[in-house]
C-alpha positions as CSV (number, residue, x, y, z in Angstrom):
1,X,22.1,11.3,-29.8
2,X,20.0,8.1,-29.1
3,X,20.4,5.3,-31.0
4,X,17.5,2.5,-31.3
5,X,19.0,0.5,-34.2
6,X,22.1,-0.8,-32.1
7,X,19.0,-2.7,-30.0
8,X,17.3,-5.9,-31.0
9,X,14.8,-7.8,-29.5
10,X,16.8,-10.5,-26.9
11,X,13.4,-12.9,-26.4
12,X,12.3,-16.1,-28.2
13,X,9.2,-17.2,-28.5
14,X,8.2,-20.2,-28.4
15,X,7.4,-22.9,-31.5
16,X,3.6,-22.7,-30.9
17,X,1.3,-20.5,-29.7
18,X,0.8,-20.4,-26.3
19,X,-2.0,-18.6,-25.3
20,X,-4.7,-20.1,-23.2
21,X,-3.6,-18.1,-20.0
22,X,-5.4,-15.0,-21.5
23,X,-8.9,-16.5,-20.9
24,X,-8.5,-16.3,-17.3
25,X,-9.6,-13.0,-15.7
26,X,-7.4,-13.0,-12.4
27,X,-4.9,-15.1,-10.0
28,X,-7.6,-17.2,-8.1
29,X,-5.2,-18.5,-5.2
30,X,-1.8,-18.1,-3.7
31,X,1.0,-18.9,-5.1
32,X,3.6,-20.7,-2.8
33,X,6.1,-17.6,-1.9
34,X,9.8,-17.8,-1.4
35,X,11.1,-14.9,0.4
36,X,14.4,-14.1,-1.7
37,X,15.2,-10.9,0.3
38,X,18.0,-12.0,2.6
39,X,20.1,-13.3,-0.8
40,X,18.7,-11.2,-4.1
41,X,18.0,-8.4,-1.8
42,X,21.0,-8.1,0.8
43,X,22.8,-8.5,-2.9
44,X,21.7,-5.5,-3.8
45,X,22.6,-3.2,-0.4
46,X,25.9,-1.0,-0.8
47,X,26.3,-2.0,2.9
48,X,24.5,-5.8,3.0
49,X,23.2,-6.6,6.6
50,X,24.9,-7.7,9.5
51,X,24.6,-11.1,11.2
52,X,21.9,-9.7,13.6
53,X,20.1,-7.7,11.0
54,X,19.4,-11.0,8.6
55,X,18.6,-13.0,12.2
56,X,15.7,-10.3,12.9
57,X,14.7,-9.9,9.3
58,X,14.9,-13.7,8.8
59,X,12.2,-13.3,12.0
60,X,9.8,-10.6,10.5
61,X,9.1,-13.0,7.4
62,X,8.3,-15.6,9.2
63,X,5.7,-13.8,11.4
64,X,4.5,-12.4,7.7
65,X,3.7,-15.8,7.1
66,X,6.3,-16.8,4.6
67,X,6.7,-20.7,4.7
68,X,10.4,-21.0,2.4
69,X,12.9,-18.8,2.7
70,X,16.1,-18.2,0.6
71,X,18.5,-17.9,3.1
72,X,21.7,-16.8,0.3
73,X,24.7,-18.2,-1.2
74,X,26.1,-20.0,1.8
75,X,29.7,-20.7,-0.4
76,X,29.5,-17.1,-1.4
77,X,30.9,-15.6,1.9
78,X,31.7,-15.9,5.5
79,X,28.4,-14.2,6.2
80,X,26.7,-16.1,4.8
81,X,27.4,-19.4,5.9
82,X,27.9,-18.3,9.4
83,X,23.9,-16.9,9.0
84,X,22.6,-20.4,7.8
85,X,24.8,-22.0,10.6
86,X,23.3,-20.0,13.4
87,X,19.7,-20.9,11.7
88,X,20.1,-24.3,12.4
89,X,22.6,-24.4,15.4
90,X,20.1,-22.0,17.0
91,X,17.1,-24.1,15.9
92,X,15.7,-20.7,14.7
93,X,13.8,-22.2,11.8
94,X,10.2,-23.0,12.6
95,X,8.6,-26.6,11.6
96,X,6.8,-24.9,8.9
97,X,9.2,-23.4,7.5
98,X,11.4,-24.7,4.6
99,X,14.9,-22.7,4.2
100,X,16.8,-22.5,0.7
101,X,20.0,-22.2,-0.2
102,X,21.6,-21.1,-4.1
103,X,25.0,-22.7,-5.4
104,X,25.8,-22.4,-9.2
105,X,26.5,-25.9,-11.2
106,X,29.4,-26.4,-10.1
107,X,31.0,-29.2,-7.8
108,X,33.0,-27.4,-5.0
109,X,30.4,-24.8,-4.7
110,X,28.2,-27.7,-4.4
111,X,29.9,-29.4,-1.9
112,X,30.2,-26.5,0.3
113,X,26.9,-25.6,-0.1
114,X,26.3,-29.1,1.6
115,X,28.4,-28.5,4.4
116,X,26.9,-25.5,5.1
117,X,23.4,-27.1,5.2
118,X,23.9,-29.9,7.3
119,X,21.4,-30.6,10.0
120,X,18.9,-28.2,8.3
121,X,15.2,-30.1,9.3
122,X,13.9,-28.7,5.7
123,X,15.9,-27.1,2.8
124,X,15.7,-26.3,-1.1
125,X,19.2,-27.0,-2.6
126,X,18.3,-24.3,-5.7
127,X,21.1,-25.4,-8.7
128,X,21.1,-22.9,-11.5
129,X,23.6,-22.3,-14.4
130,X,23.0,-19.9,-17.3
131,X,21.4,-20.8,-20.3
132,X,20.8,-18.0,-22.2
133,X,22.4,-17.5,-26.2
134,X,24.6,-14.6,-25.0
135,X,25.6,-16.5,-21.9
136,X,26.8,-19.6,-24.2
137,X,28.2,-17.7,-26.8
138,X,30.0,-14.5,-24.7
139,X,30.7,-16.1,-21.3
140,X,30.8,-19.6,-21.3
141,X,31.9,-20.3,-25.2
142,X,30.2,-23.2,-25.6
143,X,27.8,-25.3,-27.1
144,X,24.0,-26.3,-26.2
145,X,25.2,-29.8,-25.6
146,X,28.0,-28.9,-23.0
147,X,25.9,-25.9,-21.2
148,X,23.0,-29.1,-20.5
149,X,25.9,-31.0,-19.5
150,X,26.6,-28.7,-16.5
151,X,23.0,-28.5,-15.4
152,X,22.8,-32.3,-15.5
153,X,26.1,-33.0,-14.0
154,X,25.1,-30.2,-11.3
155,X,21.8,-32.2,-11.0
156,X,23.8,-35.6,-10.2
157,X,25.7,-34.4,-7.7
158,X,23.0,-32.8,-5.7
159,X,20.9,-36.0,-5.8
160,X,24.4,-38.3,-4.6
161,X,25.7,-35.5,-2.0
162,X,22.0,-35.3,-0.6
163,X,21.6,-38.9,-0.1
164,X,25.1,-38.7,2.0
165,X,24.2,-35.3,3.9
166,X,21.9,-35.4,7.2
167,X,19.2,-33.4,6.3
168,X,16.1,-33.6,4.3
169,X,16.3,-31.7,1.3
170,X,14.6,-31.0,-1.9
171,X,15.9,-29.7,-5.6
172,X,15.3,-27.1,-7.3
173,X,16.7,-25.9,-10.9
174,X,17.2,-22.6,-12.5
175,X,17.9,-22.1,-16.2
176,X,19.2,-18.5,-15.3
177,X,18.6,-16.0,-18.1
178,X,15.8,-18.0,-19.2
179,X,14.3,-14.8,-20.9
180,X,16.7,-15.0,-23.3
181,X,17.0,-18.3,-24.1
182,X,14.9,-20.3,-26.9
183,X,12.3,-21.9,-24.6
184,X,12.4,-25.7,-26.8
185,X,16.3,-25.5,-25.6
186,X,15.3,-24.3,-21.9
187,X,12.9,-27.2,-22.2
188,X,15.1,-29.7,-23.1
189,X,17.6,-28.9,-20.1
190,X,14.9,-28.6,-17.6
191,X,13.6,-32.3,-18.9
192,X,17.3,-33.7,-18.7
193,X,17.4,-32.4,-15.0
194,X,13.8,-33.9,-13.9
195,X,15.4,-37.2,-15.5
196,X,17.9,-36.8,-13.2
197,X,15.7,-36.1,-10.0
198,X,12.8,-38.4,-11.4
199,X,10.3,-36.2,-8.9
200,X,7.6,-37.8,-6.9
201,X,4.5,-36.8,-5.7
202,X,5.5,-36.7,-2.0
203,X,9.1,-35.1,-3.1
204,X,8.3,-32.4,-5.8
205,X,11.0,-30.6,-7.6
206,X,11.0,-26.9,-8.4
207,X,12.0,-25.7,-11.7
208,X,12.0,-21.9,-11.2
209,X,12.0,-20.0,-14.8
210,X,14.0,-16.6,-14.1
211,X,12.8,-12.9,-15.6
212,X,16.9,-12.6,-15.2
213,X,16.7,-9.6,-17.3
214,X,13.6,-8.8,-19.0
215,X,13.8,-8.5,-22.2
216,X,9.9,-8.8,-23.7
217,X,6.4,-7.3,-22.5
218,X,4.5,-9.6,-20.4
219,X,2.5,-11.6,-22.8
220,X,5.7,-12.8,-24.2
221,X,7.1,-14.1,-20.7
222,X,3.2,-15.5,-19.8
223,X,3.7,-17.5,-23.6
224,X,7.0,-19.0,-22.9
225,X,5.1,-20.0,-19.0
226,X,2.5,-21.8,-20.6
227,X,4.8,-23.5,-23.0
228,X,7.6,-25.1,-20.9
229,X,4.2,-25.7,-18.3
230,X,2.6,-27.8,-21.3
231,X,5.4,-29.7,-22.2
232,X,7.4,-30.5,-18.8
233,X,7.9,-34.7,-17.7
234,X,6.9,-35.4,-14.6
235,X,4.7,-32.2,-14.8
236,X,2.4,-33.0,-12.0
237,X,5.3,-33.6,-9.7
238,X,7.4,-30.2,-10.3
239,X,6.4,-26.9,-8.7
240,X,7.2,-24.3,-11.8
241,X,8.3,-21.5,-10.2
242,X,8.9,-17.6,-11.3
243,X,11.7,-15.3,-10.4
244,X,10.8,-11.9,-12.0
245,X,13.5,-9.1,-12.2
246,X,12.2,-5.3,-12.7
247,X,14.1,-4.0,-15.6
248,X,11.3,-2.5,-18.3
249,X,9.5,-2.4,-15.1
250,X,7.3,-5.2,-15.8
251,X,8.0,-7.5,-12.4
252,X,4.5,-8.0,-11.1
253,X,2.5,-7.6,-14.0
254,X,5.0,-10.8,-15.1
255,X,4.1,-12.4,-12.2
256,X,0.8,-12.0,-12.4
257,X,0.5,-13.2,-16.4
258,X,2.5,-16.1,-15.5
259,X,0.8,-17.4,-12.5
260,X,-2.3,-17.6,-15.3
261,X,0.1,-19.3,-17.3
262,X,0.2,-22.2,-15.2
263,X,3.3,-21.2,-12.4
264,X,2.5,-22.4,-9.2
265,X,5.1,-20.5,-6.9
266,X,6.8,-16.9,-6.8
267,X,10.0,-16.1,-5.7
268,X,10.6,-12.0,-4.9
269,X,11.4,-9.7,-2.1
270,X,9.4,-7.1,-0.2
271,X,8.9,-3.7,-1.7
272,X,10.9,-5.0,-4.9
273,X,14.5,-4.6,-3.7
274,X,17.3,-6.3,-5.6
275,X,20.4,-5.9,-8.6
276,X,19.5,-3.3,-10.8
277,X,15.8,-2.0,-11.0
278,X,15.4,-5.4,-8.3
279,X,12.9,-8.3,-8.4
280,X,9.0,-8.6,-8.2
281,X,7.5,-7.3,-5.2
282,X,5.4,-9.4,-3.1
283,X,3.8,-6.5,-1.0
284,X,2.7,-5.6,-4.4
285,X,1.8,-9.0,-5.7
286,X,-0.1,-10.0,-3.1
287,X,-1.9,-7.2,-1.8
288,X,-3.2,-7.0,-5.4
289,X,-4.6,-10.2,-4.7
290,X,-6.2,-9.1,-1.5
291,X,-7.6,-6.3,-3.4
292,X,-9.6,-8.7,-5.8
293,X,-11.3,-11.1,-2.8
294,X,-8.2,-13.6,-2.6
295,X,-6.5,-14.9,0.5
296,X,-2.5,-14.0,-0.8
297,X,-1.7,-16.0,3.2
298,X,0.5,-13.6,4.0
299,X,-0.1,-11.0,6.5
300,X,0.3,-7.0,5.8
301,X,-2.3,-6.2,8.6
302,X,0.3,-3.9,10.0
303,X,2.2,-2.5,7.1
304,X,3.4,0.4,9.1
305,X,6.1,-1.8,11.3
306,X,7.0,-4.1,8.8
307,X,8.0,-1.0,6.4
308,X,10.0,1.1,9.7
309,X,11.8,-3.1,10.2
310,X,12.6,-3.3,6.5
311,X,14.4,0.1,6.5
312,X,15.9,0.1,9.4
313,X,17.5,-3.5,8.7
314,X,18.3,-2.6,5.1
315,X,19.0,1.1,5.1
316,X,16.8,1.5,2.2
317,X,13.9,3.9,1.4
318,X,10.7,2.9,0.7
319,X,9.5,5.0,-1.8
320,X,6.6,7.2,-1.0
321,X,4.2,6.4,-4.0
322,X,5.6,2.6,-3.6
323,X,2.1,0.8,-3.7
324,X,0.2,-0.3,-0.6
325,X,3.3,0.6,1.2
326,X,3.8,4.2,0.7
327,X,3.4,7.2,3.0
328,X,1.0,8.9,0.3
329,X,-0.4,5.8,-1.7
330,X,-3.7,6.5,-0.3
331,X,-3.6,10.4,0.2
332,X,-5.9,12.3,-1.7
333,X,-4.8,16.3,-1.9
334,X,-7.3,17.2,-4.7
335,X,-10.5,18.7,-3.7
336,X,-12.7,16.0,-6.2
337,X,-11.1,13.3,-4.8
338,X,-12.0,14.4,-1.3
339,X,-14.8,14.7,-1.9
340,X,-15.9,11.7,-3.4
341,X,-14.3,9.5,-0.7
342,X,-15.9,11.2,2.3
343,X,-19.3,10.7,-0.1
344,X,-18.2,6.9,-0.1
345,X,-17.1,6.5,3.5
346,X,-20.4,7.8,4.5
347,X,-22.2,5.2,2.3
348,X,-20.6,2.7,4.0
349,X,-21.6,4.2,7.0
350,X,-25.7,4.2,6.1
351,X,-25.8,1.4,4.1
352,X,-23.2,-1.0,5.6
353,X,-22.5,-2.8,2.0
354,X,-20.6,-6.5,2.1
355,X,-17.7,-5.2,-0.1
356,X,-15.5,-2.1,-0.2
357,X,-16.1,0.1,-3.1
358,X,-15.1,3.4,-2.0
359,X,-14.1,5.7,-5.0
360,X,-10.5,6.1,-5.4
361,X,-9.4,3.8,-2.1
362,X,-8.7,0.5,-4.1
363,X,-8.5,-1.5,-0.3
364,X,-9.7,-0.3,3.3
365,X,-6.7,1.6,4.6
366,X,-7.2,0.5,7.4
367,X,-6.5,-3.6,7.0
368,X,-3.2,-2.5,6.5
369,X,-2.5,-0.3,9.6
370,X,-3.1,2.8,8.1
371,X,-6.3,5.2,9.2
372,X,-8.1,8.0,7.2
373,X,-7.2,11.2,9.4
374,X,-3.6,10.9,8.8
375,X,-3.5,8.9,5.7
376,X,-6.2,9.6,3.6
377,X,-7.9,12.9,3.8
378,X,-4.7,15.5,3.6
379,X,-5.2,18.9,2.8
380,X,-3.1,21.9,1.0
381,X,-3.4,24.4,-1.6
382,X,-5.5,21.7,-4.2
383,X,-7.9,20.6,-1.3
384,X,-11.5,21.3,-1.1
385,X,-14.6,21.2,0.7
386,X,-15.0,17.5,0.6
387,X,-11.7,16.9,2.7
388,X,-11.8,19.9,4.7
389,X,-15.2,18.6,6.3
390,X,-14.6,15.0,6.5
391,X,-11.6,15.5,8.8
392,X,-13.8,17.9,11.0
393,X,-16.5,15.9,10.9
394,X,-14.8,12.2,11.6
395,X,-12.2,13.7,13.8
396,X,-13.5,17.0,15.9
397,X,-17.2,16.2,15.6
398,X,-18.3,18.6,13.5
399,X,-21.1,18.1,11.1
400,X,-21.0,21.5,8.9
401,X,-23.6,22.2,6.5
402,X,-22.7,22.0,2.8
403,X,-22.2,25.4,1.9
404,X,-20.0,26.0,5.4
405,X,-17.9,23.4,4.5
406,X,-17.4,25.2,1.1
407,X,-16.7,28.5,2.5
408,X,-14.1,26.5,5.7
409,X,-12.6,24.8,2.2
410,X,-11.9,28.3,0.8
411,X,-9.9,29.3,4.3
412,X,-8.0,26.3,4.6
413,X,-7.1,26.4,0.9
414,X,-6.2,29.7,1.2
415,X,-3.7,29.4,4.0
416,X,-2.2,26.3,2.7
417,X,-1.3,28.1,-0.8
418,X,0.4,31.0,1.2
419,X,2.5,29.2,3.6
420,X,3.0,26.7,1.0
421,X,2.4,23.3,3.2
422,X,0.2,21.1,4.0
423,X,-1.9,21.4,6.9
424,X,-2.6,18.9,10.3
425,X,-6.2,18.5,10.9
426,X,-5.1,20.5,14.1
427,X,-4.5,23.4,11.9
428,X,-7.7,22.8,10.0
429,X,-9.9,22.6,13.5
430,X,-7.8,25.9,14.8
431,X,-8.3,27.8,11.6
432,X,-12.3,27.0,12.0
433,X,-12.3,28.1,15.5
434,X,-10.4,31.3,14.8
435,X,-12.4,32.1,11.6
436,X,-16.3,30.9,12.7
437,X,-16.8,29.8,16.0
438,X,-17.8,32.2,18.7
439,X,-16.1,35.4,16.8
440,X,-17.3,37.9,19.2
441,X,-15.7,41.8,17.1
442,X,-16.4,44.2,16.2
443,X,-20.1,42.8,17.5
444,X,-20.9,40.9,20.9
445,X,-24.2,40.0,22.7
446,X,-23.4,40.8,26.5
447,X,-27.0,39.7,27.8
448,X,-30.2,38.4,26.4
449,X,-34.0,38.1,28.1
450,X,-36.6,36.6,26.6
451,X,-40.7,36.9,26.8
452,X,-43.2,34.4,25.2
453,X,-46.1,36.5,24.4
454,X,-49.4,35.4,22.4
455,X,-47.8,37.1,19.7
456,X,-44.7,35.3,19.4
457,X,-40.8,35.8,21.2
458,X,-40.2,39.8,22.6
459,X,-36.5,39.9,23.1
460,X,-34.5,42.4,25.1
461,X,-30.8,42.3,24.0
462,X,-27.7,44.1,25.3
463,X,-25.2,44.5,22.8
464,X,-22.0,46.0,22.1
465,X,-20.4,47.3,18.5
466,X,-16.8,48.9,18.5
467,X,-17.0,49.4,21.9
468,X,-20.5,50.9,22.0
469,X,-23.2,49.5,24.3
470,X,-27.0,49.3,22.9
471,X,-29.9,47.8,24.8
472,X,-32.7,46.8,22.0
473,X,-36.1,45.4,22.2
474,X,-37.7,43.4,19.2
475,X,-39.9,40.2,18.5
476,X,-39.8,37.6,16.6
477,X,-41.5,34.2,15.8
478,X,-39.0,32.3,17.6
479,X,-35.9,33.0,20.0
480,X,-32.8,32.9,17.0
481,X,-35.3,35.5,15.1
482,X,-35.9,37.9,17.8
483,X,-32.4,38.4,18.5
484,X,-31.8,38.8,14.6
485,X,-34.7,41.2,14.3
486,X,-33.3,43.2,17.1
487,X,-30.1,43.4,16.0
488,X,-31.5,44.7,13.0
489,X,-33.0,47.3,14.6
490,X,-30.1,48.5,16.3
491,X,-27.6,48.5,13.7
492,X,-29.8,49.0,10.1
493,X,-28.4,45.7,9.0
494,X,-29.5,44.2,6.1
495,X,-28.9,40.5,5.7
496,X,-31.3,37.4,5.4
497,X,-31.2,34.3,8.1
498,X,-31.3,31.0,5.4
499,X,-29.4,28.9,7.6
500,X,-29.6,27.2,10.6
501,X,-28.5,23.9,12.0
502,X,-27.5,22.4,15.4
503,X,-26.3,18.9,17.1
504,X,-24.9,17.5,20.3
505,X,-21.0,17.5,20.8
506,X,-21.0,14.9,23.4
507,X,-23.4,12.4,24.4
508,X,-24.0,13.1,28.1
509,X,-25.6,14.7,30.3
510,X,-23.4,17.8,30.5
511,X,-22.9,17.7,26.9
512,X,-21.9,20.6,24.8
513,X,-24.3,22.2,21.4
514,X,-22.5,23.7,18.3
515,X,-25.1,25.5,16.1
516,X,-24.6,27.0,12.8
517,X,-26.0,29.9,11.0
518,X,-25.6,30.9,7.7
519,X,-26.9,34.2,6.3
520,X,-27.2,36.2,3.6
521,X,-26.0,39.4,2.3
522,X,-27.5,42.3,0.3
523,X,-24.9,41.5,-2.7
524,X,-26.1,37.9,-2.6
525,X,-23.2,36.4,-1.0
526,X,-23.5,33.9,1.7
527,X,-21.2,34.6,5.5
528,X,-21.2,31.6,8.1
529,X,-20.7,31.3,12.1
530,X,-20.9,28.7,14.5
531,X,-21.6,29.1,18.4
532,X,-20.4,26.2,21.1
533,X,-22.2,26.2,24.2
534,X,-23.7,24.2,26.8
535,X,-27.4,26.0,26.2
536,X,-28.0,25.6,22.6
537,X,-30.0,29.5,23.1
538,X,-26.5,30.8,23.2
539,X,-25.3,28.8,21.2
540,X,-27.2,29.8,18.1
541,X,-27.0,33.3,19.0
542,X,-23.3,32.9,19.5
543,X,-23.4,31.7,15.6
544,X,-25.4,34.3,14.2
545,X,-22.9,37.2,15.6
546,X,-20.1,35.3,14.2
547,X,-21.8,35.0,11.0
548,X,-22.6,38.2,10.9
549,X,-19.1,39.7,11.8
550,X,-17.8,37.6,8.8
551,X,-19.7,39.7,6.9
């Protein structure tokens, strides 16, 4: 049995209200982004990367455009400092790009941490040490005073070991498990570590404010933002930064609320890896930026290699419904949905609008690498006639009139439910060619001549039905009617010709017709056909037999 009352809420909040982030609408501009997947996410990997794996990964973000990197926890492991070594003794950091490297407060680990760094054209020496009123209380046992004491002690020896290392460097700080400590006390430690640092315009620090766990909805996290933002020394000379973990669930929507909030720089990994339920995800973050008119400066343009790179270095899944990344985030199975996006894509198409609006498609597929055939339009058993004709029409050519497309919905919808898959558009084009186009049993046309007279079309047709040859004359007031009329004639069918439309298959000169008749039966029900030929005469008549053997 569950019980809620051995829970309490973890969160402070802070001494005043805090609340001017929620007059802004949306994130206006990047944040600076700090790539924490080769540390926070190779943490998280029951096998963590190889040397060559965190080279090459190390490679993709920087052609993604990230410009600081967390490189790990260089007095953590072998690994790890022999990754940062070959970094710089490889001169495989770009000019542009700032490494950074984590060490708790404490003084061997920082001096190790230096050695490791040595040489490094640009690095972030990130100092962190726990803060939170569990953390004193359960782990560390001791007071505010002495937990401060660390961070500023910490703080000290960065600045002294720094000025004695070759390198150029800059500090960062980390109350970790800031979410659950009182904000006035996290304040007062970040403040006693700035004094340390004394920041300058033209050598920021970074206070990074950790979701470590979360423990509070957003709005709570955005509050505590905006408070240690307001209240900060040296405010216009530190770079707040966030570090939100995932565990109600809540990473980017934290982001988001506290980039209002006044942060100015987001650490996180791609597609959310990390300890536990992981950290925010910057595919996420970002592309939800793109999505609302704003440069994120990082590039996802091929989303397709960087997800098969990031598995195949990580061993990880990426979740199918993941969003922006996943194999189905932009498939649309149901019939409605369908529908209305092929009724949006061919807006675009008339009316060529300056921004993307098409229902349900939140951003163009396609600036991410994907493409609509195989990643938008896919069709089963809840599929209808919107999807069915879209991927006919945009990928075979094949521009089927509205109540065709219905009736070629109904087939494919029909298959799909008893084989129970999902069907290839080159199932979709085969099971139109098998069930409309140029169906020639139990009735064929084996030879037609025509006669303008002043009275109209007189049609001689040769047909045969179950194997039985008929030659039959008839007129009509144009070619398609004859032929029906005579057909008529020979057989006593009943039916009514309501359809009938054509267009080119291929621009040239040699170009192929497809025309398509629909008609209509004595019990009111409507049967299709479509004829391909290079004489658009046969064509049509082509379409009206297979219509009328659909019967």
């Amino acid at each position: 049995m569950m019980n809620a009352g051995k829970y309490r809420r973890q969160y402070f909040m802070p001494p005043e209200r805090c609340m001017d982030w929620t007059e802004k609408e949306y994130v206006d501009k990047a944040p600076i982004w700090c790539s924490v997947d080769l540390r926070d996410g190779n943490q998280a990997l029951v096998i963590p990367m190889s040397l060559e794996q965190k080279v090459e990964f190390f490679k993709l973000l920087v052609k993604i455009g990230f410009k600081e990197i967390d490189v790990g926890f260089p007095a953590a492991s072998e690994t790890e400092y022999n990754f940062l070594r070959t970094l710089i003794d490889q001169n495989l950091i770009p000019e542009d790009v700032t490494i950074q490297v984590l060490t708790q407060a404490r003084e061997h680990i920082i001096k190790k941490t230096f050695e490791a760094v040595k040489g490094a054209p640009r690095a972030i020496i990130h100092l962190y040490n726990s803060t939170s009123l569990s953390q004193r209380e359960q782990v560390f046992q001791k007071s505010k005073e002495e937990i401060k004491q660390l961070a500023v002690d910490g703080a000290i020896l960065l600045k002294r070991l720094a000025s004695e290392t070759e390198g150029n460097f800059l500090f960062e700080y980390s109350p970790e498990s800031f979410t659950g400590t009182e904000p006035e006390y996290a304040l007062e430690v970040c403040n006693a570590v700035l004094d340390v640092w004394n920041p300058t315009e033209d050598k920021k620090a970074i206070i990074n404010l950790p979701v470590t766990v979360q423990h509070s909805m957003p709005h709570v996290y955005a509050s505590q933002i905006e408070y240690m933002c307001k209240h900060m020394r040296y405010r216009e000379n530190v770079l707040v930064s966030l570090h939100p973990h995932n565990d109600r669930g809540c990473g980017v929507a934290d982001a988001e609320m506290g980039i209002l909030a006044g942060a100015d720089r987001i650490e996180g990994t791609l597609f959310g890896n990390g300890e536990r339920t992981g950290n925010v995800d910057i595919v996420t973050l970002a592309m939800n930026m793109y999505s609302q008119g704003v440069d994120p400066e990082l590039d996802f343009s091929d989303m397709p290699e960087i997800c098969e790179k990031y598995e195949e270095y990580t061993g990880m899944n990426i979740d199918e419904r993941s969003p922006y990344s996943g194999a189905l985030v932009f498939a649309a199975f149901s019939g409605s949905h369908q529908d209305a996006i092929a009724k949006g894509m061919h807006y675009r198409d008339e009316r060529d609008p300056d921004h993307w609006t098409v229902p349900y498609l939140p951003i163009d597929p396609t600036d991410i690498g994907r493409n609509y055939d195989a990643d938008v339009i896919r069709i089963n058993s809840q599929s209808g006639k919107g999807g069915v004709g879209y991927i006919l029409e945009t990928k075979y050519g094949l521009n089927l009139p509205a109540k065709m497309r219905e009736a070629m919905g109904y087939v494919a919808k029909g298959v799909s439910d008893h084989v129970h898959k999902e069907l290839m558009p080159e199932e979709i084009f085969e099971l139109f060619k098998k069930n409309f186009e140029n169906v020639v049993k139990p009735l064929s046309i084996n030879e037609v001549h025509f006669q303008q007279t002043g009275e109209g079309i007189t049609t001689q047709v040769t047909s045969t039905f179950k194997g039985k040859k008929i030659v039959t004359e008839a007129k009509g007031n144009g070619r398609l009617n004859a032929v029906s009329n005579a057909l008529k004639k020979a057989y006593g069918m009943k039916y009514d010709l309501i359809t009938y439309q054509e267009h080119a298959l291929e621009q040239s000169s040699s170009s192929r017709a497809i025309a398509y008749v629909g008609i209509r039966k004595p019990d009111g029900g409507l049967s299709w056909g479509a004829g391909v030929d290079q004489d658009i005469i046969r064509a049509s008549i082509d379409a009206l037999v297979t219509a009328i053997n659909n019967r």
